[in-house]
Structures are given as structure tokens and as C-alpha cells.
C-alpha positions as CSV (number, residue, x, y, z in Angstrom):
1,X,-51.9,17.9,-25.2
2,X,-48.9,20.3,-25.6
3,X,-49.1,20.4,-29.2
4,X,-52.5,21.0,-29.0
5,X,-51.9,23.7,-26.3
6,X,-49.5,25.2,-28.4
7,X,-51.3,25.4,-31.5
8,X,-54.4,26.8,-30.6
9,X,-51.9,29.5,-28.6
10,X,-50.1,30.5,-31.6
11,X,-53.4,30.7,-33.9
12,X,-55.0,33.1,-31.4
13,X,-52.1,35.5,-31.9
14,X,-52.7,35.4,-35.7
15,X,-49.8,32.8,-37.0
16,X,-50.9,30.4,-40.0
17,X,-50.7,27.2,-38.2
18,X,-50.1,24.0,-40.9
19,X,-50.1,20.5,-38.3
20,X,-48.5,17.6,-40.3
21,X,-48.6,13.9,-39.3
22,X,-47.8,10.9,-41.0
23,X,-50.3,8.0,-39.8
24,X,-53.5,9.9,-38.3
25,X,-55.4,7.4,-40.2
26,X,-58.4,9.7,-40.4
27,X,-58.7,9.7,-36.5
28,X,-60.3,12.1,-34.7
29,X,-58.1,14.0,-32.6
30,X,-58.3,13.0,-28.9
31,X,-57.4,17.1,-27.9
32,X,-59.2,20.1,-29.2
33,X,-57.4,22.0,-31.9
34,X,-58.7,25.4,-33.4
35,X,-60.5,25.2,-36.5
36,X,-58.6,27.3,-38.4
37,X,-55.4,24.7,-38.0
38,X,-54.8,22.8,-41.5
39,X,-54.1,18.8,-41.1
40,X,-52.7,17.1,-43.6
41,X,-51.9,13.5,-42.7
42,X,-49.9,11.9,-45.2
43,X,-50.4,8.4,-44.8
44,X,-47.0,6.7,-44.4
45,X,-48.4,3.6,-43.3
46,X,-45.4,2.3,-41.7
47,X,-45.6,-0.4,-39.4
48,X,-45.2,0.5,-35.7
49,X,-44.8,-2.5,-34.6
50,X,-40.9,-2.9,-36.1
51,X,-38.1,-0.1,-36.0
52,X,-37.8,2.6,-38.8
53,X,-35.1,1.1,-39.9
54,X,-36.7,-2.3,-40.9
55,X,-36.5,-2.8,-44.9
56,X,-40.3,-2.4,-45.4
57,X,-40.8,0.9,-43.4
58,X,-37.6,2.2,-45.0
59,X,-39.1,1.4,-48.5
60,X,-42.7,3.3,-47.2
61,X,-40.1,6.0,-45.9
62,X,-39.1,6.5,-49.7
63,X,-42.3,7.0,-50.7
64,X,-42.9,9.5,-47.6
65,X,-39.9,11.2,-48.5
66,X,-41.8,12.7,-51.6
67,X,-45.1,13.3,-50.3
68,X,-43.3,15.3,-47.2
69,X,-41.5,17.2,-49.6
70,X,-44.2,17.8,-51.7
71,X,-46.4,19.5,-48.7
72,X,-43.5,21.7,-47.5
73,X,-43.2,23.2,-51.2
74,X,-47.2,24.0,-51.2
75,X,-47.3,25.0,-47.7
76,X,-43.5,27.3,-47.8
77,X,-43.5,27.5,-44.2
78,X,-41.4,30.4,-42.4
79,X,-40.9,27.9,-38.9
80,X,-40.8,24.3,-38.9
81,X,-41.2,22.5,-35.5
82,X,-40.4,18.7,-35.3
83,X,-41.2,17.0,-32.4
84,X,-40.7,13.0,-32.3
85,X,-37.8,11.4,-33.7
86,X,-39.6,10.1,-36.9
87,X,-38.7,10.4,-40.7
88,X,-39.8,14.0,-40.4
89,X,-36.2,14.7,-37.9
90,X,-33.9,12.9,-40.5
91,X,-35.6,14.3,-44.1
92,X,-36.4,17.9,-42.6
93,X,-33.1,19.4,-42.7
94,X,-32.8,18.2,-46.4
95,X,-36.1,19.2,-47.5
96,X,-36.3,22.9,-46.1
97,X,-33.3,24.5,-46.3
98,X,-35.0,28.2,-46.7
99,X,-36.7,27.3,-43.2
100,X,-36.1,27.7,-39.6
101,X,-35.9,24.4,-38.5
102,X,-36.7,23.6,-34.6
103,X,-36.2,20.2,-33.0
104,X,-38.4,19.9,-29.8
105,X,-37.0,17.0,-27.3
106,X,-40.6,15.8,-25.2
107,X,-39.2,13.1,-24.0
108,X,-36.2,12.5,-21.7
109,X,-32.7,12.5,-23.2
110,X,-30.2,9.9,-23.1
111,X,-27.2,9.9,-24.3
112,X,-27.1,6.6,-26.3
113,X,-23.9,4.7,-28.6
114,X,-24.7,3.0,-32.0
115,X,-25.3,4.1,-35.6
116,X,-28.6,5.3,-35.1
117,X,-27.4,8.0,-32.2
118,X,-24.8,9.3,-34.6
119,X,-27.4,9.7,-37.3
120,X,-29.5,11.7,-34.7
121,X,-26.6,13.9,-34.0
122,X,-25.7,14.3,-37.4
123,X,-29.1,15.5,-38.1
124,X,-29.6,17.2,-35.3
125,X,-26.5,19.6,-36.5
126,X,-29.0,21.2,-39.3
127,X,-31.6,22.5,-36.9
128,X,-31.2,26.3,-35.5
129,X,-32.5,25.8,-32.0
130,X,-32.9,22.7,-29.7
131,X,-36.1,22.8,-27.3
132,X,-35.4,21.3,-24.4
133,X,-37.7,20.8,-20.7
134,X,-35.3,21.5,-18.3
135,X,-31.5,22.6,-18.3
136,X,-30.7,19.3,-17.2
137,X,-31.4,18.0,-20.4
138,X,-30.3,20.8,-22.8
139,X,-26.6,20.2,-20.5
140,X,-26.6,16.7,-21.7
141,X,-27.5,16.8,-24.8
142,X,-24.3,19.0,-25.7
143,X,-26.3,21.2,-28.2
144,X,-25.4,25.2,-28.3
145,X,-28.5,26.6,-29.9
146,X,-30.8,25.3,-27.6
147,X,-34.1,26.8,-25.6
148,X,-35.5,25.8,-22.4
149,X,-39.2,25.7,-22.4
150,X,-41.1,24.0,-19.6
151,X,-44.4,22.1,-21.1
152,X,-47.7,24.6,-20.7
153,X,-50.7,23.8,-18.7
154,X,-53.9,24.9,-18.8
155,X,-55.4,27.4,-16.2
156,X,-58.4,25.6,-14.4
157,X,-60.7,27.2,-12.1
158,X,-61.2,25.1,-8.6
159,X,-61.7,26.1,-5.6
160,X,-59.0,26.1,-2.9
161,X,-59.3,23.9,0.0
162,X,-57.6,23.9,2.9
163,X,-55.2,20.9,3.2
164,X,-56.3,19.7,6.3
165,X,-59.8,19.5,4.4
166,X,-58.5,17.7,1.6
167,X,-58.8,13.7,1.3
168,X,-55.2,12.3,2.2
169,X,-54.4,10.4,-0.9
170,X,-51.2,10.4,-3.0
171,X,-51.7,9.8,-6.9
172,X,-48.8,9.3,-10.1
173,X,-50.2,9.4,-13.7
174,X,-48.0,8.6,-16.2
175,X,-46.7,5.3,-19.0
176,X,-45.8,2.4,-16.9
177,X,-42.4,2.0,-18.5
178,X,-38.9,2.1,-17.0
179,X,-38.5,5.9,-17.6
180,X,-41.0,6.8,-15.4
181,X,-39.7,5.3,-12.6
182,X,-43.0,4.4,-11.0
183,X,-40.8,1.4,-9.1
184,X,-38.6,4.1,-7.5
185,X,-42.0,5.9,-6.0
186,X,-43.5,2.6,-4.8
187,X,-40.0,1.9,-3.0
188,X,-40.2,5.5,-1.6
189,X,-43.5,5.7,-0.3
190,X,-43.0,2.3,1.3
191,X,-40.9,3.5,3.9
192,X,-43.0,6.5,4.3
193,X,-46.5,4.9,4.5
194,X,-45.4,3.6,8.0
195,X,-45.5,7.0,9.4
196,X,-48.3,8.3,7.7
197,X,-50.6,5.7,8.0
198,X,-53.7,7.8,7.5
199,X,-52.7,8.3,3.6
């Protein structure tokens, strides 16, 4: 939804907009993107089921490797945004050194030990700017080129009700993984339901 958001915004201000993926396995997309936005999926195949760094995504990866390099060559893009923590982060720096590389962060940061997290910081060294959420998480992610952009939403016309109209019920939407925290809301609105029965 943000990249979609973002997308069709910078197209309508008149930038060439090239969207890469690596496994869209001719899918439609689930969010609208303007027409004038060239795909190319590149068909890594990996397997999402093991880790990157299993020996049979890592020999796909190879092969990836070339077909990523080859698009950035016919494309010769000015800006190049990454956004997930695929093979795109690591081989990106190496692959397009004439452009400005940006590493977006859309999902919480943690500061983590092991060989993979120094491989993340060492590649994260060769981008120019560091897109973060919040502040919270450009502080801990140590990074001094960094930019603090909020995701967008979409303006939607409904009418206002007054609060005392509105049906009392509380709603969360989100993954039901540990990040979330959707136990810490359950726990929370426990002691609070006692009070407010009527929600």
C-alpha cells in the first residue's frame, strides 16, 4: 500500500517510475499502480520457505545477481529506493555506484548480533540516506544520513459523527506476530473493559 501510494504520487509529478521485484510470479497486484509504472519482475524463484542464506537460494541469488544488474544498466536510474532486506540491499550498492542509493526501513528496527547484522551494517554504509518512521528508530539504528518519513495515507471522504453517536467498539488490524504486540493490548484492555463495560 505505501509503495503503491508512493508510486502513483511521484508519477503524477512527472518522475519515470521503474518498480522492480524479484518473485511477482505474474500476479496481479493486490493495490492500484498507475499505468504508466514499468514492472519488471525478474523471477528469482527463491524459496521463501528457508533463509537467503540457504545454499540453494544463494546459488538462485547468483543467477539474480546478473539479471538485477542487467535491468539497472538498461533502466540507468538517477534514484534507487530499496525497501526489504532482500538480495536487492546487499548487491545494490555494488551494482550502481553512479546512483543515489536509498534504504527504506518499513519495518521495526532492532538492533540484532550475528554475521548476518554485520553484513546489514556493512551494506548499509553504501547508501546515501536511511528512511526511517519515526526518530525512535533512526536513533537506534545509529545511521547519520538518515530521513524521517511517516508512512502516507490516503484522504477518504466520510462523514463526521459525533462520538457519542458512534458504535462503542475498539478494533487492532495488524500481523499476529510478536512485534505487534497484540498480547500487550489484550492485557491492557482487560483491566479497562471492567470500567467501560458498554464497549
Amino acid at each position: 500500500r505505501v509503495l503503491s501510494l508512493r508510486i502513483n504520487q511521484w508519477i503524477k509529478k512527472g518522475y519515470d517510475i521503474h518498480l522492480i521485484t524479484n518473485d511477482n510470479e505474474q500476479r496481479p497486484s493486490y493495490f492500484h499502480y498507475d499505468e504508466r509504472m514499468v514492472h519488471h519482475d525478474l523471477e528469482g524463484n527463491f524459496n521463501k520457505n528457508i533463509s537467503l542464506f540457504s545454499a540453494s537460494n544463494l546459488i538462485l541469488a547468483s543467477k539474480y545477481f546478473f539479471k538485477l544488474k542487467k535491468s539497472i544498466h538498461q533502466i540507468k536510474p538517477d534514484v534507487i529506493v530499496v525497501v526489504n532486506y532482500s538480495y536487492e540491499f546487499y548487491f545494490l550498492p555494488f551494482l550502481s555506484k553512479e546512483s543515489y542509493r536509498v534504504k527504506e526501513y518499513h519495518s521495526s528496527f532492532s538492533v540484532g548480533q550475528g554475521w548476518v547484522n554485520r553484513l546489514k551494517d556493512y551494506c548499509a554504509k553504501f547508501y546515501h540516506t536511511h528512511v526511517f518512521l519515526s526518530h525512535e528508530e533512526a536513533r537506534l539504528s545509529k545511521q547519520k544520513n538518515y530521513a524521517v518519513i511517516p508512512n502516507p495515507t490516503m484522504e477518504i471522504e466520510a462523514p463526521v459523527v459525533n462520538l457519542a453517536e458512534r458504535e462503542k467498539k475498539i478494533i487492532a488490524a495488524g500481523r499476529v506476530v510478536a512485534l505487534k504486540g497484540f498480547e500487550r493490548l489484550i492485557q491492557s484492555w482487560s483491566g479497562l473493559a471492567k470500567h467501560y463495560p458498554d464497549w
